[in-house]
C-alpha positions in Angstrom: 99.6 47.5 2.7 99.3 45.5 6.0 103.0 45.0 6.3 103.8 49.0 5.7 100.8 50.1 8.2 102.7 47.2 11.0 106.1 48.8 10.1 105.1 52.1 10.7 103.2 51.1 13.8 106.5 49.7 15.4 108.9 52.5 14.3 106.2 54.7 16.4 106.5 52.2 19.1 110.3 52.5 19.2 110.2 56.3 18.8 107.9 56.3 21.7 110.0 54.4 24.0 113.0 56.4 23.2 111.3 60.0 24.3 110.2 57.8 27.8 113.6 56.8 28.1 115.5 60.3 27.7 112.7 61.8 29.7 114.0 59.2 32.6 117.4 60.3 32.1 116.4 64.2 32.7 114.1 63.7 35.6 115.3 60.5 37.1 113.4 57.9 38.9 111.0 58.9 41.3 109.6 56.4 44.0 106.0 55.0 42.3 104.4 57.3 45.3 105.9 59.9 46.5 104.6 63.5 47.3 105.8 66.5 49.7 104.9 68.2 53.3 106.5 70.8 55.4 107.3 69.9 58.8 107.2 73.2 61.2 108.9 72.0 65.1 110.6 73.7 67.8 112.9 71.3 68.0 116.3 70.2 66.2 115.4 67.4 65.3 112.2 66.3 64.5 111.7 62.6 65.0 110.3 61.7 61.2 109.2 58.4 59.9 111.7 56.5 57.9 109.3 57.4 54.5 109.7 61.2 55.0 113.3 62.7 53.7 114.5 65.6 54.9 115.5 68.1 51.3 115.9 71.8 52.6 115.1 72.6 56.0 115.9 76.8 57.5 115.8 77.2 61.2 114.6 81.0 62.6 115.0 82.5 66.0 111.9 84.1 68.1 110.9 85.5 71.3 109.1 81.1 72.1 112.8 79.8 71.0 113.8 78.2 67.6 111.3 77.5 64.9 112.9 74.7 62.3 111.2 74.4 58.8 111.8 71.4 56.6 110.6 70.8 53.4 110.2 66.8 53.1 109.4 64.0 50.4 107.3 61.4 51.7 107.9 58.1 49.5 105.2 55.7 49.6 101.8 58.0 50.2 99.8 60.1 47.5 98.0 62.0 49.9 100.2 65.5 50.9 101.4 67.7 48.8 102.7 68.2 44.6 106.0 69.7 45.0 105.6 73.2 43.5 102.5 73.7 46.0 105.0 72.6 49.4 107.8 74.8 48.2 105.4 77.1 47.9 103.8 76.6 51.3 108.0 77.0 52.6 108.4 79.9 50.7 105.3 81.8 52.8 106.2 80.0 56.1 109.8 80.9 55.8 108.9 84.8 54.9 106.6 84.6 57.8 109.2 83.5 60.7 111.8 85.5 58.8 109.3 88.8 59.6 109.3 87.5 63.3 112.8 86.6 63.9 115.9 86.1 62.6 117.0 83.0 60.3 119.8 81.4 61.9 120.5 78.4 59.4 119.6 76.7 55.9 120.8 73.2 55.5 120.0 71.9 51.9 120.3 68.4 51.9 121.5 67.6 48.0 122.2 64.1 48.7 119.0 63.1 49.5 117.7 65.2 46.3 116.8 61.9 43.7 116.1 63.9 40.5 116.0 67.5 38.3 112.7 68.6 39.6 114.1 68.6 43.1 116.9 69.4 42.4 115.9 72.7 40.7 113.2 72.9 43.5 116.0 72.8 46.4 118.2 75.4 44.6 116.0 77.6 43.9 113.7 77.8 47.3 117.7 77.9 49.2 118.6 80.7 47.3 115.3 82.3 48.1 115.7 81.8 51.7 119.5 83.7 51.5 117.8 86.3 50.1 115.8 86.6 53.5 118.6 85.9 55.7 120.3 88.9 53.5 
């Protein structure tokens, strides 16, 4: 009875470790820490740690000059934002300059993008800006 109850137990084991595995495959690797911000600057570039990567940013037009919105992982700290609520936050901040001014430019950066969730994140908060800039 011993042996049967330690067989079973390791087939569950292995089972286990397969689901991990594909669910790895799907999502990717994400950095041990890593959560989200959006950067708002008047300026082009924004001088940014080297921690905090640069995924979608749209740049709007006002009366004050040009507004640039990024939205930006930022590997190695816990304590911003879960992704769905900072795409969220860029959604609203994006409507908000788009109401004011005009949207001049969205620059997805995909390379940077490290797995599905982002990925699916990026696509669909670009294609939600277009639809402003439309």
């Amino acid at each position: 009875m011993a042996i049967l109850i330690l067989a079973l137990a390791g087939m569950l084991a292995w089972r286990n470790s397969r689901i991990i595995a594909g669910e790895r495959e799907v999502k990717g690797d994400v950095p041990a820490f890593s959560s989200y911000t959006v950067q708002v600057s008047r300026q082009a570039e924004a001088e940014r740690p080297g921690e905090v990567i640069p995924l979608l940013e749209a740049s709007f037009k006002e009366a004050e000059g040009t507004v640039h919105v990024c939205l930006c992982r930022m590997n190695g700290t816990i304590s911003e934002l879960k992704l769905d609520h900072a795409v969220q936050i860029m959604e609203l901040t994006c409507s908000e300059f788009a109401a004011k001014g005009e949207m001049l430019d969205i620059i997805s950066r995909q390379q940077a993008v490290e797995n599905a969730e982002e990925n699916d994140a990026v696509t669909r908060l670009e294609q939600q800006l277009q639809q402003l800039r439309a």
